[in-house]
PDB file of N, CA, C and O in Angstrom:
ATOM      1  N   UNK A   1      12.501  64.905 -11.328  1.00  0.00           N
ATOM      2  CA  UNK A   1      13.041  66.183 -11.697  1.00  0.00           C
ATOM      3  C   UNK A   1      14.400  66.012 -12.377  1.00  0.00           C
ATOM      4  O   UNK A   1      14.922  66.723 -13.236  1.00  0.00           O
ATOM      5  N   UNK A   2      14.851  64.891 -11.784  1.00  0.00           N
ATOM      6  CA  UNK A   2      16.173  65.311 -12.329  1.00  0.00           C
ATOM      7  C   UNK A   2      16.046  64.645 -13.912  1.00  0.00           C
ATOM      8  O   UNK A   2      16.710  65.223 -14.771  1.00  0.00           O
ATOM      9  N   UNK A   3      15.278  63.533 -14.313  1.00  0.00           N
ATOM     10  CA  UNK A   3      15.227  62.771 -15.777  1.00  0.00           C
ATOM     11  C   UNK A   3      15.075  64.202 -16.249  1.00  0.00           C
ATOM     12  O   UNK A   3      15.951  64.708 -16.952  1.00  0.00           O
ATOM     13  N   UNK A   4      13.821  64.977 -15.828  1.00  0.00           N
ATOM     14  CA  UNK A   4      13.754  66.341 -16.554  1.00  0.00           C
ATOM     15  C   UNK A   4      14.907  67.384 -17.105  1.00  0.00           C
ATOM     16  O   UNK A   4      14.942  67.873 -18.234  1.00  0.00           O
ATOM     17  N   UNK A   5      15.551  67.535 -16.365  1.00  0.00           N
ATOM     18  CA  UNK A   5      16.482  67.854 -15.810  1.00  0.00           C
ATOM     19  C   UNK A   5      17.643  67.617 -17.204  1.00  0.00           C
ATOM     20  O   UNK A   5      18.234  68.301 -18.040  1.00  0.00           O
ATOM     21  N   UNK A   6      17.535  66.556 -16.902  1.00  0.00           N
ATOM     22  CA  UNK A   6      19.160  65.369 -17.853  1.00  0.00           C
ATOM     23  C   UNK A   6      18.139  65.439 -19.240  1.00  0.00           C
ATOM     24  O   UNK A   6      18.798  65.743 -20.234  1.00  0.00           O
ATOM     25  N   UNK A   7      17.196  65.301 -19.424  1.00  0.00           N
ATOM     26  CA  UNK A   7      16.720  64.992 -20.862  1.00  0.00           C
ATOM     27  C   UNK A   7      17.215  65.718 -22.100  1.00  0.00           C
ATOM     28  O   UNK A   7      17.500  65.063 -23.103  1.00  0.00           O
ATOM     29  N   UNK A   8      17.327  67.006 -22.081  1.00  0.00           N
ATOM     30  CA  UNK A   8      18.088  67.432 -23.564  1.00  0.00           C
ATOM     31  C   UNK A   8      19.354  67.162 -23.353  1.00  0.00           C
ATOM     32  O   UNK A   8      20.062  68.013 -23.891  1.00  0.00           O
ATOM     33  N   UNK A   9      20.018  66.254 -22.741  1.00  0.00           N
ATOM     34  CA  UNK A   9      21.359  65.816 -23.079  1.00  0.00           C
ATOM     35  C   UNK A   9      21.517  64.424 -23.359  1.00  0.00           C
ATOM     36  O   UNK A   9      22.569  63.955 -23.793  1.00  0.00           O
ATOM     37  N   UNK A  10      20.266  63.608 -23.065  1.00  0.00           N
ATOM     38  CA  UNK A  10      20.261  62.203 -23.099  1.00  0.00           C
ATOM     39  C   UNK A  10      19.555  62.204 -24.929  1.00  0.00           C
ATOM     40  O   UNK A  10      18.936  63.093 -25.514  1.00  0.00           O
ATOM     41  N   UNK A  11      20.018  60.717 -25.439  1.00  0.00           N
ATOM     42  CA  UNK A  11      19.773  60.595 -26.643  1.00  0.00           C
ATOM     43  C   UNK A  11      18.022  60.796 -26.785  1.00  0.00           C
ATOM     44  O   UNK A  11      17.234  60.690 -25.845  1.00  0.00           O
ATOM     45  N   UNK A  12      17.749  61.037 -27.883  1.00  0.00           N
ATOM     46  CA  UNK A  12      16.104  61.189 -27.870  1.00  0.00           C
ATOM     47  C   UNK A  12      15.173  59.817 -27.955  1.00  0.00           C
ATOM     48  O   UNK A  12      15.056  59.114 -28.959  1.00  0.00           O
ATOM     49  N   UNK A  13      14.703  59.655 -27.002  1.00  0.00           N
ATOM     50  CA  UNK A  13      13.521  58.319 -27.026  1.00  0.00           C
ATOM     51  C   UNK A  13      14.109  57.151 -26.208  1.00  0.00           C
ATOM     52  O   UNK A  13      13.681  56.011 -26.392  1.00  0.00           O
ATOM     53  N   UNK A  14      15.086  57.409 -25.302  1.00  0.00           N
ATOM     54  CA  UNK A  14      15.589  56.766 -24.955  1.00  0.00           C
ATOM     55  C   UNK A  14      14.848  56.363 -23.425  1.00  0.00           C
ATOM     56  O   UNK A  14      14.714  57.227 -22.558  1.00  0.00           O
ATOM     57  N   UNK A  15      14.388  54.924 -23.225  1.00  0.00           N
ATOM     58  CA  UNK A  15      13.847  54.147 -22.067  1.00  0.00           C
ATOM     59  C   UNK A  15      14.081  54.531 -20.886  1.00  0.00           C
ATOM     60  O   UNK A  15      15.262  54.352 -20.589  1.00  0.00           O
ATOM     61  N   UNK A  16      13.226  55.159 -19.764  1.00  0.00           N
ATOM     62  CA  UNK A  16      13.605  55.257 -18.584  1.00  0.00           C
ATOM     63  C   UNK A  16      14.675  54.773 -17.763  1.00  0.00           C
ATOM     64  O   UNK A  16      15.403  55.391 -16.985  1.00  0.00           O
ATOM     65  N   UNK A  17      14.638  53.401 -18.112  1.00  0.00           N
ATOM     66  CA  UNK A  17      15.758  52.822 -17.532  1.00  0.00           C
ATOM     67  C   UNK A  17      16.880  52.949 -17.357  1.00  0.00           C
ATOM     68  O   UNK A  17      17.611  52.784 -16.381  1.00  0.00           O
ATOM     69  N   UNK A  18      17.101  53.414 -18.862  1.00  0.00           N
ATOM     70  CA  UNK A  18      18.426  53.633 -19.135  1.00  0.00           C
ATOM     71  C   UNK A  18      18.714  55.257 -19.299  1.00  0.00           C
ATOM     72  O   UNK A  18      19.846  55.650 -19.583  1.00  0.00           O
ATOM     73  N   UNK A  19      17.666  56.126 -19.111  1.00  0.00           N
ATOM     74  CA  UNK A  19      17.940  57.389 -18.845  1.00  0.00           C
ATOM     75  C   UNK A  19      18.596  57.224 -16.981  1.00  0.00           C
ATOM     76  O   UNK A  19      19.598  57.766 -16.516  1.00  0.00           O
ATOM     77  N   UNK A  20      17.825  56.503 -16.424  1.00  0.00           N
ATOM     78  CA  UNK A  20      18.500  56.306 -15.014  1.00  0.00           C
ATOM     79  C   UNK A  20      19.523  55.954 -15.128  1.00  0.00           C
ATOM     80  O   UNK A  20      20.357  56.439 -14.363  1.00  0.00           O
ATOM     81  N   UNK A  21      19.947  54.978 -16.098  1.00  0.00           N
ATOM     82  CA  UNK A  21      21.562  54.239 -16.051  1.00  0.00           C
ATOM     83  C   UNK A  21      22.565  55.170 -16.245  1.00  0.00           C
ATOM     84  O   UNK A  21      23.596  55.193 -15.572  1.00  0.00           O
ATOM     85  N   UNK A  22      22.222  56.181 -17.422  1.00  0.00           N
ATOM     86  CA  UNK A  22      23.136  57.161 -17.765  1.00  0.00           C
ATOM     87  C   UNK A  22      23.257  57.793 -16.810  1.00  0.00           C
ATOM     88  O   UNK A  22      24.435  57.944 -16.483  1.00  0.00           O
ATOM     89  N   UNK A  23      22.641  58.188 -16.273  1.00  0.00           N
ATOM     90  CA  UNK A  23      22.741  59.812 -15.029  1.00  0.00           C
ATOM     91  C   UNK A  23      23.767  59.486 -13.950  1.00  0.00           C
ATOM     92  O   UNK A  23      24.637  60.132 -13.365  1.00  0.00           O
ATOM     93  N   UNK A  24      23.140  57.711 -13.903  1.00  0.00           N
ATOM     94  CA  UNK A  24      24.139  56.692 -12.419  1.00  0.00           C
ATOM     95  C   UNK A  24      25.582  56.752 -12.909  1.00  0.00           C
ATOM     96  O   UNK A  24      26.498  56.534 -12.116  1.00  0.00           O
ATOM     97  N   UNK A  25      25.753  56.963 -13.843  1.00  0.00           N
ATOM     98  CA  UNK A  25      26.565  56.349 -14.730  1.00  0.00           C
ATOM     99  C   UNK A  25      27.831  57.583 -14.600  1.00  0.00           C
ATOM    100  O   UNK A  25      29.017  57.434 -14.308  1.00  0.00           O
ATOM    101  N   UNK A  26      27.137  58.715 -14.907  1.00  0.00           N
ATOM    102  CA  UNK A  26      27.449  60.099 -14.935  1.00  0.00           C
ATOM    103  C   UNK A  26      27.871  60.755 -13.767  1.00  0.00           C
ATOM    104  O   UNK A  26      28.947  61.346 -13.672  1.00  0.00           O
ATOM    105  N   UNK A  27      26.909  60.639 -12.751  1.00  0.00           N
ATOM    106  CA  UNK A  27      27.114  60.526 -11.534  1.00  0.00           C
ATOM    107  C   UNK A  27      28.282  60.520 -10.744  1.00  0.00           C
ATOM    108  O   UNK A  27      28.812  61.388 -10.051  1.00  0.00           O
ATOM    109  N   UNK A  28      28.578  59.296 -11.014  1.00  0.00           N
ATOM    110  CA  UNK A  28      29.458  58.625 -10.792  1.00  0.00           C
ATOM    111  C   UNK A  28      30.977  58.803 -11.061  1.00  0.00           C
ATOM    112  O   UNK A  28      31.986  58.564 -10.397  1.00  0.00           O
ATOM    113  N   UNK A  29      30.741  59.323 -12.316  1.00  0.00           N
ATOM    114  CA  UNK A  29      31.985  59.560 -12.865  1.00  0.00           C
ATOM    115  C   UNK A  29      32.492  61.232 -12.501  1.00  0.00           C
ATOM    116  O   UNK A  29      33.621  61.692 -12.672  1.00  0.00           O
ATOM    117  N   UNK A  30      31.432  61.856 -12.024  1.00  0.00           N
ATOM    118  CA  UNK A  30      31.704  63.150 -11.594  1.00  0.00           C
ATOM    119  C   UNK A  30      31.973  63.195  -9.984  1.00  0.00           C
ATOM    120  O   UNK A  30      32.393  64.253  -9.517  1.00  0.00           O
ATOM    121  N   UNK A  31      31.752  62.117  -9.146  1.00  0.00           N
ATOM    122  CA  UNK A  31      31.853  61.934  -7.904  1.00  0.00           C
ATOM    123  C   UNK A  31      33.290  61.215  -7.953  1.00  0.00           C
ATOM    124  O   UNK A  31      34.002  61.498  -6.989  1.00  0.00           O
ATOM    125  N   UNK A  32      33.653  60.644  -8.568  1.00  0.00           N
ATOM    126  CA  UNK A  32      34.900  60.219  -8.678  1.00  0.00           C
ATOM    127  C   UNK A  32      36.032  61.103  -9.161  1.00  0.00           C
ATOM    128  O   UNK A  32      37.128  60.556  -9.037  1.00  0.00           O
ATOM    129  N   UNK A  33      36.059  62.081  -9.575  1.00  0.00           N
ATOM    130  CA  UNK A  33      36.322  63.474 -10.831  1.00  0.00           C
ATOM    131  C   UNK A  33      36.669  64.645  -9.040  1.00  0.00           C
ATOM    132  O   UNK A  33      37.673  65.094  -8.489  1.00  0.00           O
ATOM    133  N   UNK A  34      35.417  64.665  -8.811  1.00  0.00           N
ATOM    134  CA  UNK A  34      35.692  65.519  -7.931  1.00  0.00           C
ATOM    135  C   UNK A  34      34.956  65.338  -6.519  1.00  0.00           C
ATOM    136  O   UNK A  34      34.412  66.326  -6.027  1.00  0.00           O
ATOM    137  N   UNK A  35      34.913  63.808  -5.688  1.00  0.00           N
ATOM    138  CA  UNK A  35      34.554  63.111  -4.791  1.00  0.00           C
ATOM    139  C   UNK A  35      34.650  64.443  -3.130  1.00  0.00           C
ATOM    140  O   UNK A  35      35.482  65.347  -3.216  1.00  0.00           O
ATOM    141  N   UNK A  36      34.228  64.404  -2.518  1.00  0.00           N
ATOM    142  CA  UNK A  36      33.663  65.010  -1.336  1.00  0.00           C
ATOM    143  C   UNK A  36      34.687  64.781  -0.726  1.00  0.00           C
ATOM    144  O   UNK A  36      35.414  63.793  -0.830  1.00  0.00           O
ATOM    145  N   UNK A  37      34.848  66.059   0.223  1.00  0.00           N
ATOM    146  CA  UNK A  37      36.380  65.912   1.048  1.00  0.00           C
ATOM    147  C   UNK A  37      35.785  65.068   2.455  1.00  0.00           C
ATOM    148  O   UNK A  37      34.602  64.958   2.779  1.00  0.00           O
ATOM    149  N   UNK A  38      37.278  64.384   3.343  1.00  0.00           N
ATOM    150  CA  UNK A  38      36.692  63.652   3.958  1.00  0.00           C
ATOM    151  C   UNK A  38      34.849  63.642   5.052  1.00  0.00           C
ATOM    152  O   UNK A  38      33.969  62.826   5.324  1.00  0.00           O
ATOM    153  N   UNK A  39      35.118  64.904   5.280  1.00  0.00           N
ATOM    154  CA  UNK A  39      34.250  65.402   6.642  1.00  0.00           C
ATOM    155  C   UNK A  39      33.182  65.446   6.059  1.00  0.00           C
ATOM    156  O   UNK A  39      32.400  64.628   6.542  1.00  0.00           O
ATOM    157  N   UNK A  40      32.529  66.344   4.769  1.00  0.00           N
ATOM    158  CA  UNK A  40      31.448  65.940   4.165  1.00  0.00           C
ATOM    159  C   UNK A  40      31.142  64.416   3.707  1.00  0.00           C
ATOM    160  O   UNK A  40      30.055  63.970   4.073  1.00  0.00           O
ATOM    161  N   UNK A  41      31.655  63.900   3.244  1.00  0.00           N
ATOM    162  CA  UNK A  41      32.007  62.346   3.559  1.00  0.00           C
ATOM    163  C   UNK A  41      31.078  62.044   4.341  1.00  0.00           C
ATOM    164  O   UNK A  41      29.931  61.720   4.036  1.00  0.00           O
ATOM    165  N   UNK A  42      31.506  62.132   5.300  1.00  0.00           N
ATOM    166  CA  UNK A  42      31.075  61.415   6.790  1.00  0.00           C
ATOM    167  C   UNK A  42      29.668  61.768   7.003  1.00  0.00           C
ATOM    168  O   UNK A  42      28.666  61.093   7.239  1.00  0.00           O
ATOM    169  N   UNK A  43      29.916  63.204   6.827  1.00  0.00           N
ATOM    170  CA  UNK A  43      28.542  63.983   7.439  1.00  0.00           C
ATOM    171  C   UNK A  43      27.044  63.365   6.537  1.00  0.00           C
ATOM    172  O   UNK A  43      25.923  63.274   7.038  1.00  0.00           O
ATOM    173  N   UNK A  44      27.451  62.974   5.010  1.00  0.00           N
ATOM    174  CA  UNK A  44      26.217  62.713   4.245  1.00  0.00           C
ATOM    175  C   UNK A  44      26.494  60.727   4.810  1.00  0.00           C
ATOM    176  O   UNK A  44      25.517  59.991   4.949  1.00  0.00           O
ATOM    177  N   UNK A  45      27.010  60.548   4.894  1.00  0.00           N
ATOM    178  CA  UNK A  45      27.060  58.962   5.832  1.00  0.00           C
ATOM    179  C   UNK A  45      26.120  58.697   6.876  1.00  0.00           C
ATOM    180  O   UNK A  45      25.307  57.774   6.825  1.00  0.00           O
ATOM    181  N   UNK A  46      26.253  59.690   8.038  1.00  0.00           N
ATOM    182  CA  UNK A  46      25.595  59.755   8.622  1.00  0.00           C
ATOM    183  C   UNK A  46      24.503  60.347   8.459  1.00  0.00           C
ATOM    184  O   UNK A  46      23.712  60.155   9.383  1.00  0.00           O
ATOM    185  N   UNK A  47      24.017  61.230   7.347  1.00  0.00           N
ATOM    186  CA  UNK A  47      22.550  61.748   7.426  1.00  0.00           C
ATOM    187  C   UNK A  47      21.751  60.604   6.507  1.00  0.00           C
ATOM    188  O   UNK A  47      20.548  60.792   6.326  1.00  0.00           O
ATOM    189  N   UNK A  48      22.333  59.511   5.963  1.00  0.00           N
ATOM    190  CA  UNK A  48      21.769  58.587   5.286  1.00  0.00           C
ATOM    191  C   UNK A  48      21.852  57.524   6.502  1.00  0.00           C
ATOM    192  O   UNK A  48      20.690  57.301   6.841  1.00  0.00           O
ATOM    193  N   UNK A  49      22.397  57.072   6.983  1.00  0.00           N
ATOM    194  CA  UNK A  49      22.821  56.208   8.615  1.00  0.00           C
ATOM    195  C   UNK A  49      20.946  56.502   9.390  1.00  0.00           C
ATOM    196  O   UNK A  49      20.075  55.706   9.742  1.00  0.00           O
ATOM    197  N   UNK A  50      21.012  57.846   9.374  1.00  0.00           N
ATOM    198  CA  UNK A  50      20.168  58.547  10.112  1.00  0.00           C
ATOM    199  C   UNK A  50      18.487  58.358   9.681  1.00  0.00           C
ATOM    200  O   UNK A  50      17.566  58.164  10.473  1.00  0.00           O
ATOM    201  N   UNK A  51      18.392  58.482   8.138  1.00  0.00           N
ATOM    202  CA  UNK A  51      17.223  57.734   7.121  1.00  0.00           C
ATOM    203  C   UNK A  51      16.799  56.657   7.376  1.00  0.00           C
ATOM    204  O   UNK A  51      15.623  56.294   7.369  1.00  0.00           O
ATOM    205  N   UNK A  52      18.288  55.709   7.766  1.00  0.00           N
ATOM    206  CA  UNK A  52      17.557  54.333   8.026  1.00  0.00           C
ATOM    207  C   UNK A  52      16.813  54.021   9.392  1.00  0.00           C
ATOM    208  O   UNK A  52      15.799  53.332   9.509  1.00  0.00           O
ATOM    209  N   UNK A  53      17.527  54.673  10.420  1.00  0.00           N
ATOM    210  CA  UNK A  53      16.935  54.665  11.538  1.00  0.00           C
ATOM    211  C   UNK A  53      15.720  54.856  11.941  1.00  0.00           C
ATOM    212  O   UNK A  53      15.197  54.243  12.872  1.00  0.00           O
ATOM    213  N   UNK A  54      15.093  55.885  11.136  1.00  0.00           N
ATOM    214  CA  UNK A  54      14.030  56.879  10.961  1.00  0.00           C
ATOM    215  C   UNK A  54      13.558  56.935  10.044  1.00  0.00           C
ATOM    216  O   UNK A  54      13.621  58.036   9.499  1.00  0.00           O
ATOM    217  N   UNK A  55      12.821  55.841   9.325  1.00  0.00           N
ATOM    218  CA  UNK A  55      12.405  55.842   7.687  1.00  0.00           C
ATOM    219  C   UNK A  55      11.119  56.522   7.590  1.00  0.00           C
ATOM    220  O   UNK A  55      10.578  56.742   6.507  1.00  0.00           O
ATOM    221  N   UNK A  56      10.433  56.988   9.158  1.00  0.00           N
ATOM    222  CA  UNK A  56       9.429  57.783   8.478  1.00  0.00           C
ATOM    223  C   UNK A  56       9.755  58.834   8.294  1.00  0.00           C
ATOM    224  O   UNK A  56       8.907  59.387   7.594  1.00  0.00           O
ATOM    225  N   UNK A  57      10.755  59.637   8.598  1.00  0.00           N
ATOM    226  CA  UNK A  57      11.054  60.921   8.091  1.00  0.00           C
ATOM    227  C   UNK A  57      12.260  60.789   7.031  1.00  0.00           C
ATOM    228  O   UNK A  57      13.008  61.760   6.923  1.00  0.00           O
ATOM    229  N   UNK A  58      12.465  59.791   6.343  1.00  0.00           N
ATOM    230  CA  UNK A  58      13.535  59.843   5.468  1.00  0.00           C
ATOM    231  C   UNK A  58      13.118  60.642   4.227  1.00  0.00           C
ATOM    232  O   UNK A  58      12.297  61.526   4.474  1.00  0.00           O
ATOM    233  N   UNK A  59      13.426  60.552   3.196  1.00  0.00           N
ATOM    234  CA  UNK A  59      13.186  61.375   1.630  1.00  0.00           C
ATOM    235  C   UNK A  59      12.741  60.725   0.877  1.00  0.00           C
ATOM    236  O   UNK A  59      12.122  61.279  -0.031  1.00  0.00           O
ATOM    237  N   UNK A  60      12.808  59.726   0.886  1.00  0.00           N
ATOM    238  CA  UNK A  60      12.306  58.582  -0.095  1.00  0.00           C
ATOM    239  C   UNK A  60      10.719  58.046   0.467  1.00  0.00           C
ATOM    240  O   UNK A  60      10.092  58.212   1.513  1.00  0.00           O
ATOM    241  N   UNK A  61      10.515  57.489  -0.527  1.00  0.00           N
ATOM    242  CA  UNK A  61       8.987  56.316  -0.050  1.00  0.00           C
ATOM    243  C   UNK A  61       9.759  55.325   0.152  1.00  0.00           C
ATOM    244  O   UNK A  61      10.869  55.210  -0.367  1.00  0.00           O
ATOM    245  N   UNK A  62       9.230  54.502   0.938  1.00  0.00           N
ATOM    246  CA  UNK A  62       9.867  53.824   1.878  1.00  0.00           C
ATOM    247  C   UNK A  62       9.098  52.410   1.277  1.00  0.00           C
ATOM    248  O   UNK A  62       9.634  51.301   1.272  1.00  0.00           O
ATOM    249  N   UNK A  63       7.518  52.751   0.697  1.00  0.00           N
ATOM    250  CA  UNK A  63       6.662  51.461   0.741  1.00  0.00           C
ATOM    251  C   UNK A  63       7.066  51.395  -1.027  1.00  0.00           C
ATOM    252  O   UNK A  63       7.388  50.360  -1.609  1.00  0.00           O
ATOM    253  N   UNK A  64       6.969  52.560  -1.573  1.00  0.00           N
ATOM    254  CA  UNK A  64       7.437  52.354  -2.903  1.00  0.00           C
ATOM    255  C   UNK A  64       8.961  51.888  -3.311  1.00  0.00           C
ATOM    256  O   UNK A  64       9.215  51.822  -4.514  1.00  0.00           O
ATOM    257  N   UNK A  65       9.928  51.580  -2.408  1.00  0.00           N
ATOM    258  CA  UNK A  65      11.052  51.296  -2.224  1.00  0.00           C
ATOM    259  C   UNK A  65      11.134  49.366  -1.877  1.00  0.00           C
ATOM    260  O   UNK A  65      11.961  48.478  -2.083  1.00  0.00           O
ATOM    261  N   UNK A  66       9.711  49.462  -1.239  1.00  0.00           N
ATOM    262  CA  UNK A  66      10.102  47.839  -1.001  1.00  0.00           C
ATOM    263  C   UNK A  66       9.025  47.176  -1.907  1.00  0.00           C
ATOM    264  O   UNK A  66       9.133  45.956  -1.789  1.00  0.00           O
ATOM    265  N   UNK A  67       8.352  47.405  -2.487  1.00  0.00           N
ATOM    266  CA  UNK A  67       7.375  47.558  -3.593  1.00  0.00           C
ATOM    267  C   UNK A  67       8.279  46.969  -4.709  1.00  0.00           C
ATOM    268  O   UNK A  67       8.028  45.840  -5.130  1.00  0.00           O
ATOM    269  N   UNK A  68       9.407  47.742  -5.247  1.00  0.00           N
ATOM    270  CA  UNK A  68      10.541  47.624  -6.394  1.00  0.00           C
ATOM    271  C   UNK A  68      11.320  46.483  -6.071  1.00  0.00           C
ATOM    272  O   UNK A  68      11.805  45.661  -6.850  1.00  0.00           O
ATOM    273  N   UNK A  69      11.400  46.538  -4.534  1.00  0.00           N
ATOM    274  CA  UNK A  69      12.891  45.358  -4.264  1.00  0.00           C
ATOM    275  C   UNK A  69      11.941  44.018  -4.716  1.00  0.00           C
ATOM    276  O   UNK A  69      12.450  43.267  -5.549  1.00  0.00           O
ATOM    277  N   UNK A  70      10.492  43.664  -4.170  1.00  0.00           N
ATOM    278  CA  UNK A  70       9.821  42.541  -3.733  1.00  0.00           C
ATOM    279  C   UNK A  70      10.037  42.277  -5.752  1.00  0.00           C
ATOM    280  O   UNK A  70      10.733  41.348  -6.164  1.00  0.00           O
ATOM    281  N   UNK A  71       9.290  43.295  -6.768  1.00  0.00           N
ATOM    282  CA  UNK A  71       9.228  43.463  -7.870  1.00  0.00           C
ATOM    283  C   UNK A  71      10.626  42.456  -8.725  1.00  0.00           C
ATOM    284  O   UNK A  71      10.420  41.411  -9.342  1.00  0.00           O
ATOM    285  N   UNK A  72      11.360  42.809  -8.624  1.00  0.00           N
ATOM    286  CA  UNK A  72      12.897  42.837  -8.759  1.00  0.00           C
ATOM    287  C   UNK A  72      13.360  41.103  -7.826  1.00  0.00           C
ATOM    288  O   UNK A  72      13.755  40.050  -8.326  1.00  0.00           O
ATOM    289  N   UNK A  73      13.169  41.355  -6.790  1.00  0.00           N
ATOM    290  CA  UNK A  73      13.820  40.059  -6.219  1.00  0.00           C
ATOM    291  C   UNK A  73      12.604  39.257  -5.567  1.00  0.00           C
ATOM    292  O   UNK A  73      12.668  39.077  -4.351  1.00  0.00           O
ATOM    293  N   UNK A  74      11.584  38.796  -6.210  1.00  0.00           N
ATOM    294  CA  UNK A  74      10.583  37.982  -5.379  1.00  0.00           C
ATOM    295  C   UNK A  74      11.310  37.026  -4.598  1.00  0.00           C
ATOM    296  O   UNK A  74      12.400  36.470  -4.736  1.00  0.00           O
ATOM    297  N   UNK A  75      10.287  36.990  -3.632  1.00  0.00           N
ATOM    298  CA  UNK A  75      10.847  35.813  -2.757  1.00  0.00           C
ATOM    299  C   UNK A  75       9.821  34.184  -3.375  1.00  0.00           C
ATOM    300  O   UNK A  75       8.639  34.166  -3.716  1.00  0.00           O
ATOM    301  N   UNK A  76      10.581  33.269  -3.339  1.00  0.00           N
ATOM    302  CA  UNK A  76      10.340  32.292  -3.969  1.00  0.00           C
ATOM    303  C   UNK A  76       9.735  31.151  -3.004  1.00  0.00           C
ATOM    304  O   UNK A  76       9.419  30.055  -3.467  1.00  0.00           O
TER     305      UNK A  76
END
């Protein structure tokens, strides 16, 4: 949703990849711009803290997540 989302602002034809890079990119620079006061801070710390504990109810795919890492970093 969100590539959807970002696409009429990203250059036209431009590679998934790097539609992700931009957004991270962007992201980033708006979290730094105007970064979360301490207590929310904490609070999204711990509700991600909380994901890991509990990955079957987290937000993410969990198998499509280690799917990418194995992809990315085979073990040799």
């Amino acid at each position: 949703m969100a590539l959807r989302s970002a696409a009429p602002h990203l250059p036209p034809n431009l590679p998934r990849s790097q539609q992700v890079r931009e957004l991270a990119i962007e992201g980033a620079r708006h979290l730094a711009a105007v970064g979360p006061d301490e207590a929310t801070r904490r609070k999204r710390l711990e509700e991600l803290a909380e994901d890991f504990r509990h990955p079957g109810a987290a937000p993410w795919d969990r198998e499509a997540l280690l799917e990418v890492k194995q992809r990315a970093w085979p073990v040799r």
